[in-house]
N, C-alpha and C positions, 0 to 999 in steps of 0.2 A: 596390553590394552585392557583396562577395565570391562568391566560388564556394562558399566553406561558411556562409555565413550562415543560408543557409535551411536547411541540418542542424539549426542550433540554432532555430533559429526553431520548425520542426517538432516538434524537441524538447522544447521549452518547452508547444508548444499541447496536445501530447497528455498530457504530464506537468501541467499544468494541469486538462486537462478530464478525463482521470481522476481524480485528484484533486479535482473538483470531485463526480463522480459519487458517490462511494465515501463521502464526507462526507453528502451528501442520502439518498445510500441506508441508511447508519447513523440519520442524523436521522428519517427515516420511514418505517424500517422496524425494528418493534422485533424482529424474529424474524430479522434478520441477527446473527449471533454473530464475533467474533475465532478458532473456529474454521472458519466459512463463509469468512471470509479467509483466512485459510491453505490453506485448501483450494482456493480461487482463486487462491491466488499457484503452489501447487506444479503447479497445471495450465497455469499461464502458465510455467513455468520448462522443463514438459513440451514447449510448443511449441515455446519458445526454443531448445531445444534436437533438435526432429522440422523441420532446416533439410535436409530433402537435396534439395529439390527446387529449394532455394536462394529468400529472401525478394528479394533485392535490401536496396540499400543504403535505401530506402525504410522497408522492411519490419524492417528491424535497428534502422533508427531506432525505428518504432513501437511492438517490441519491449522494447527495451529501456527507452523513457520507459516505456512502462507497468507492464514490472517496477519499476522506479524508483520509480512514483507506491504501487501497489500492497506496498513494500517500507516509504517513508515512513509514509505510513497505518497501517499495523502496528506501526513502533516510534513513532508517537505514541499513537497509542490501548494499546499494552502503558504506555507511562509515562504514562499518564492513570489507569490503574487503579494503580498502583506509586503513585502522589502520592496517589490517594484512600485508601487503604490505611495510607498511611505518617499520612493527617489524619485518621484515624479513630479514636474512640476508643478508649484500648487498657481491655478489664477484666478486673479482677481474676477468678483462679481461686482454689479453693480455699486457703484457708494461707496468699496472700499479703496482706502489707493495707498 
């Protein structure tokens, strides 16, 4: 194993299981909304950036997958509503026919 293997490794696990989190949590919780994400992502972006005490190179890592996971998640679920939207049926308004 490399010296940075386990970067990515770490990487993967957290970007994984947030990702796994964020999915169940949407699945079963109907009272989570696309703006409760955003509003989680701009507090994780908040800490990302409150480093003066300094995370370590650990902590940059876990940071950053989990903006990652947290960023993913958001531009799937935006193009899940843009696809239902676009197969939805369009009707007519007045005057047209």
């Amino acid at each position: 194993m490399s010296s940075t293997d386990w970067r990515e490794k770490k990487r993967e696990e957290v970007f994984e299981s947030t990702l796994r989190g964020l999915q169940n949590r949407r699945r079963i919780d109907p009272s989570f909304t696309l703006e409760d994400l955003r509003s989680a992502l701009n507090h994780l972006y908040i800490l990302d950036g409150n480093d003066w005490l300094g995370r370590g190179e650990l902590g940059d890592i876990v940071s950053a997958a989990t903006i990652a996971a947290y960023e993913h998640f958001q531009n799937e679920w935006e193009k899940s509503l843009a696809d239902f939207e676009d197969e939805a049926p369009k009707t007519c308004s007045k005057g047209e026919a």
